[in-house]
C-alpha positions in Angstrom: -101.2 -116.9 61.3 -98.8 -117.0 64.2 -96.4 -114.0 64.1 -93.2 -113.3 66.6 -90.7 -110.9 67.7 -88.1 -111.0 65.4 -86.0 -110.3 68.6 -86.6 -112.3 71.2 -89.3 -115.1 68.7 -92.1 -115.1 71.5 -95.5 -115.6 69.5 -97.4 -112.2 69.9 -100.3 -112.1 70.8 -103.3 -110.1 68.3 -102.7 -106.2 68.3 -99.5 -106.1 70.7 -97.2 -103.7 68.8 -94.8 -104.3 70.7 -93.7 -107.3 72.6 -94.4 -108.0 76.1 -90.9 -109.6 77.0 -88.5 -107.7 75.2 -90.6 -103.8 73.8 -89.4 -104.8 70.6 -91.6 -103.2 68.2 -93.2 -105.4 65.2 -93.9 -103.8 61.9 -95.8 -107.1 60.9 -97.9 -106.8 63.9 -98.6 -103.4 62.8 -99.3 -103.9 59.6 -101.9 -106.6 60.4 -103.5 -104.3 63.0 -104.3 -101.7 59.9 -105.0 -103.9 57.6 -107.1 -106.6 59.8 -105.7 -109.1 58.2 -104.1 -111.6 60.6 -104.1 -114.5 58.3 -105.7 -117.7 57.9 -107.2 -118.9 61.4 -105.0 -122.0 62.2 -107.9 -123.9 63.6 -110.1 -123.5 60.8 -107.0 -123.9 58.3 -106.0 -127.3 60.3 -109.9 -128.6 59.6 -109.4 -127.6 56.0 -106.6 -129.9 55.7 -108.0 -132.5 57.9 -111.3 -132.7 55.5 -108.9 -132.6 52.4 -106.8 -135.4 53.7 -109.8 -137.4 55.2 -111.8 -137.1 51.5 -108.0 -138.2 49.8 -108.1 -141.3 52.1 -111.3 -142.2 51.7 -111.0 -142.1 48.2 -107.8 -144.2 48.2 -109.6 -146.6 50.1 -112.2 -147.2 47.5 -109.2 -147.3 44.5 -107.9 -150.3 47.2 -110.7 -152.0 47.7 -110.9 -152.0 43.8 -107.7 -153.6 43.5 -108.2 -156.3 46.2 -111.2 -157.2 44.2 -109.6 -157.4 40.9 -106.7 -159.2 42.0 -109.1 -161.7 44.0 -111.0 -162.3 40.7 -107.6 -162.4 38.8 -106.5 -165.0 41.6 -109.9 -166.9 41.5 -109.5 -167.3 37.4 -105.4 -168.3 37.8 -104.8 -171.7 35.7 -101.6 -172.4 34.4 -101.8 -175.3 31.4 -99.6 -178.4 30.9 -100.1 -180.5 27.8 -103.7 -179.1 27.3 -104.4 -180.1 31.0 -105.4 -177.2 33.4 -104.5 -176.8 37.0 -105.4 -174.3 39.5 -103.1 -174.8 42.0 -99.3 -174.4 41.4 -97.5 -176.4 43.9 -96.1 -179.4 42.3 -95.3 -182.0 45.5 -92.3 -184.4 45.7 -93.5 -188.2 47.5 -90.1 -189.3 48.0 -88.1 -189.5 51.5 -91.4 -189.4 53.7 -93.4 -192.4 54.4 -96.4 -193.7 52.8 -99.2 -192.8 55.4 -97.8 -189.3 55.3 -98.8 -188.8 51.7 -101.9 -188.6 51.5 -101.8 -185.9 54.6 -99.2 -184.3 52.7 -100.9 -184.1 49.4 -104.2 -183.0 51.6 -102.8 -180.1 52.9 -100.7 -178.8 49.9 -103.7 -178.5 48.2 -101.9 -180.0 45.4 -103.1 -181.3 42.0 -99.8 -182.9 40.7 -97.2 -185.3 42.7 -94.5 -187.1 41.4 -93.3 -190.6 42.1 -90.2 -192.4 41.0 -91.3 -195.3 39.2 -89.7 -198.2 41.5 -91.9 -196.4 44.3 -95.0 -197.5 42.6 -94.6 -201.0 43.5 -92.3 -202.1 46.0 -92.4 -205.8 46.0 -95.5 -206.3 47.7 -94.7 -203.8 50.0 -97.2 -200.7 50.4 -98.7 -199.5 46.9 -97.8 -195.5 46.9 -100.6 -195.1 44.7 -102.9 -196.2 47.3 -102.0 -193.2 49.1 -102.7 -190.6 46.7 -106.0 -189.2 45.9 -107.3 -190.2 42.4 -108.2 -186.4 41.4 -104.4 -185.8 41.9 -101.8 -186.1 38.5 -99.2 -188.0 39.1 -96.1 -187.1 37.4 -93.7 -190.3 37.2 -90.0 -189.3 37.2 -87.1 -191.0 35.3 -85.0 -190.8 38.4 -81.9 -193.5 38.0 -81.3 -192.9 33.9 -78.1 -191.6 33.5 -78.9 -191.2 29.9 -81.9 -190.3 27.3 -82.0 -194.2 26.4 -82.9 -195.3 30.4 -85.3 -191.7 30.8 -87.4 -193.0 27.4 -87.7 -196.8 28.9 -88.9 -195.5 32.1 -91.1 -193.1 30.8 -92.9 -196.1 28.3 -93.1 -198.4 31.3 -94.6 -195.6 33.4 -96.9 -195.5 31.0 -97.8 -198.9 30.7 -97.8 -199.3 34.2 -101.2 -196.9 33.7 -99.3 -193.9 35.3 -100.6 -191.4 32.7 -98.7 -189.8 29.9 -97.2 -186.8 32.1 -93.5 -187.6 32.4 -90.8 -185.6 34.3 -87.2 -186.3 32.8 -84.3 -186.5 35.1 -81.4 -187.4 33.1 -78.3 -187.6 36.0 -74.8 -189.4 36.0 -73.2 -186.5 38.2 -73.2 -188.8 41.4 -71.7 -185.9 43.6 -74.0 -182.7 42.7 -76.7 -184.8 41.0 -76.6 -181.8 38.3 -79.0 -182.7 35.3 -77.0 -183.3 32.2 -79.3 -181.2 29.4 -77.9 -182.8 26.6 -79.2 -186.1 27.2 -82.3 -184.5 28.8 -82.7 -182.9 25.0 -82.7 -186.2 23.6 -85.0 -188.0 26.0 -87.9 -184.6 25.2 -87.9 -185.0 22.0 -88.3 -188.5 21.7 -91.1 -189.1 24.5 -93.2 -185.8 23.1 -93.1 -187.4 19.3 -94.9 -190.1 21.7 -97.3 -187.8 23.0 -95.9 -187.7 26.4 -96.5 -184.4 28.6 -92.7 -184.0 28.7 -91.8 -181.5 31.9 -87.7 -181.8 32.2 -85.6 -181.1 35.0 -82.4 -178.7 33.5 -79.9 -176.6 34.7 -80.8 -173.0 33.7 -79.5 -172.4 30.9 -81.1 -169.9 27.9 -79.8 -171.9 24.8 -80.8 -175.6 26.4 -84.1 -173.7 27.4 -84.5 -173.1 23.7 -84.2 -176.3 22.6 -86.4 -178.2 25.1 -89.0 -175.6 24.0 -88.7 -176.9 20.1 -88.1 -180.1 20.9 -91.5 -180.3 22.2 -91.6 -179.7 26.2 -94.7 -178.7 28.0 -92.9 -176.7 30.4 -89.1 -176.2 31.6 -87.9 -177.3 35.3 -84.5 -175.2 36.4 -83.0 -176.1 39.5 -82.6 -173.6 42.2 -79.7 -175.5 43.9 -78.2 -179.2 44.4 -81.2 -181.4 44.6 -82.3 -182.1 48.0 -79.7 -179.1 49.3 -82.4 -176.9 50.6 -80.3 -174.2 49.7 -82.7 -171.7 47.7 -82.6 -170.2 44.8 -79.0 -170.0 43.8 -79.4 -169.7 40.2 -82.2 -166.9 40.9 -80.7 -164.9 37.8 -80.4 -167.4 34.8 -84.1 -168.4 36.3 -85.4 -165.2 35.8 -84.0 -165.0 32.1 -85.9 -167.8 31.4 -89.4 -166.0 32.2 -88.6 -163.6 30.6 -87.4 -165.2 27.4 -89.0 -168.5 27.1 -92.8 -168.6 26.3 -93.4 -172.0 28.3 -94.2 -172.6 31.7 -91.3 -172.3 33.9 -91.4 -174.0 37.2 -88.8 -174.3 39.8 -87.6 -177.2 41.0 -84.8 -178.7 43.6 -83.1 -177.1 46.2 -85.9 -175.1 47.5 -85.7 -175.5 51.5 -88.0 -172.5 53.2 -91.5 -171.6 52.6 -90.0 -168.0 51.6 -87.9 -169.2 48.9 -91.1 -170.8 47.2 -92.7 -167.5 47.5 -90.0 -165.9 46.2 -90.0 -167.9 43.4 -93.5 -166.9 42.7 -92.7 -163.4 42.8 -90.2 -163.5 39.9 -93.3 -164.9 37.6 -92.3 -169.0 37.9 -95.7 -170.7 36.8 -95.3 -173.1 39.9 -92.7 -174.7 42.2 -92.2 -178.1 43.1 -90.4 -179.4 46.7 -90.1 -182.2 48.3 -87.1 -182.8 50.3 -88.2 -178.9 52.7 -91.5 -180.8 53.2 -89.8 -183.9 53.8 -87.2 -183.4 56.4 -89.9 -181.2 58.5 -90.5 -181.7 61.5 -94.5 -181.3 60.8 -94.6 -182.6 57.2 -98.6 -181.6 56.6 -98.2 -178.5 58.5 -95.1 -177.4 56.1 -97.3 -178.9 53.0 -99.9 -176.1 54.1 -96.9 -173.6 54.7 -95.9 -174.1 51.3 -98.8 -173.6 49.8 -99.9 -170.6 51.5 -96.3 -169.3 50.4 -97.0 -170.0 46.9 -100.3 -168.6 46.7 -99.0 -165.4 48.3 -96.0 -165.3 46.1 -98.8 -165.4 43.0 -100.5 -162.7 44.1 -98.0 -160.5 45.0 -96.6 -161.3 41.0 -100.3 -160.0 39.7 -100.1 -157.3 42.0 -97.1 -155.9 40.3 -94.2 -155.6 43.0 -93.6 -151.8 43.8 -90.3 -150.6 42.0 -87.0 -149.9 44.3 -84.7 -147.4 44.4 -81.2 -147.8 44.4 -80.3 -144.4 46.2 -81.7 -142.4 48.3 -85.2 -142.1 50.0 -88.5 -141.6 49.5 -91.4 -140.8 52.8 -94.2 -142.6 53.0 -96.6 -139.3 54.2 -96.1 -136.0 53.4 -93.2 -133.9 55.1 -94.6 -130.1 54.4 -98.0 -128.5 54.8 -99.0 -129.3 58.2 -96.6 -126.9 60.5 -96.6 -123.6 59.7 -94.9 -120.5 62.3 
């Protein structure tokens, strides 16, 4: 234990009485020089709590390394289900407004297991087949893109189908030809019709709880909410209403349109979305298989980060990260 003048604060040295500098006299000094008591050694006390912290972070090591394993198993057993189908990876790639022999790159390095294709894509008069371009252990997910009500969705869907392009379906119901903004009513309509059919009905929607609702009992296998104007790149604008539909509806939800950045995927995943879909970010890259690989690296971290359980924030205030007291003692 350090002890000093109380008049002039030099540290005294053991059995000075009274201070070199200043002959003020110390009672404390004194005291200790009856007694023998000087206090704790501050060497010795400074390995104490070196040991004590090294043991604590060793320990909190272990507890770490426990969680990175559990989360890694967690992330190792992730599936997310559509229509009784399972899929590990949740990135759901876009083909349109990038050229065929990019595709299949694309698709490579996304790591994706589901890519959707407008219908009129699938055979282009002889041209280029886009099918030829996708791997055959990918799902494709024809869209309805061009009805501009249920009526046109449900007669693209049953030629899709025809056309042997599976029964998963994804229903874009649009006549808004300045925001492109989904019209739910219609998209309502087209669900319950096509999953009476036994279509694997996923349907584009603007977030909205009571729509969300009624896709769910109508028969959907998932709900898509926009995150801003298709092909805007914007983000996640609607980020609220989205997140009131994880929490409230019990379907997968999965974010589509508008998403521009890598980071806006992820944090798409971080709110709990069961997977995101882009196409025009990937698209309009300047390295389209390089951003497919982005993307999906963003998506997987976003996952994990979601089973980690994101730390809570505080709204005022701080809070250190190490211990302020214990260490320096006069």
């Amino acid at each position: 234990m350090k002890i000093r003048c109380k008049n002039c604060y030099r540290i005294l040295n053991p059995n000075e009485e009274y201070c070199t500098s200043c002959g003020e006299y110390s009672e404390k000094m004194h005291k200790a020089m009856v007694t023998g008591d000087y206090g704790p050694d501050p060497v010795a006390k400074f390995k104490i709590s070196f040991g004590i912290y090294a043991i604590a972070g060793f320990i909190l090591c272990g507890i770490f390394q426990v969680i990175f394993a559990l989360i890694e198993n967690k992330m190792n057993n992730d599936t997310f289900t559509l229509g009784g189908h399972t899929f590990e990876s949740r990135f759901i790639l876009g083909s349109g407004k990038y050229s065929l022999d990019l595709i299949k790159a694309a698709v490579e390095k996304a790591g994706a297991q589901i890519i959707t294709l407008a219908l009129r894509r699938a055979n282009e008069g002889g041209m280029a087949n886009i099918l030829d371009y996708i791997p055959e252990n990918v799902t494709l997910l024809p869209n309805t893109s061009g009805a501009r009500n249920a009526e046109e969705a449900v007669r693209i869907a049953r030629l899709s189908r025809e056309l042997g392009c599976g029964d998963f379906v994804k229903i874009e119901v649009i006549h808004d030809s300045k925001y492109l903004f989904p019209d739910n009513y219609e998209t309502i309509k087209a669900t319950e019709i096509l999953a009476k059919e036994g279509f694997v009905v996923m349907p584009y929607m603007y977030p909205d709880l009571n729509v969300a609702r009624e896709l769910r009992d109508a028969g959907a296998a998932c709900v898509m909410p926009l995150g801003s104007p298709i092909g805007s790149n914007k983000g996640i604008c609607t980020k609220e209403f989205i997140q009131i539909l994880i929490d409230e509806i019990d379907l997968p939800i999965i974010v589509d349109a508008g998403i521009g950045k890598p980071s806006q995927a992820c944090e798409a995943m971080e709110m709990g979305a069961a997977a995101v879909m882009a196409n025009t970010a990937i698209a309009t890259a300047g390295d389209i298989p390089a951003m497919a690989e982005a993307f999906k690296k963003a998506i997987e971290a976003g996952r994990a980060a979601y089973l980690a359980g994101m730390g809570r924030v505080m709204e005022k205030g701080a809070s250190a990260s190490s211990p302020l007291t214990g260490f320096l003692q006069d």
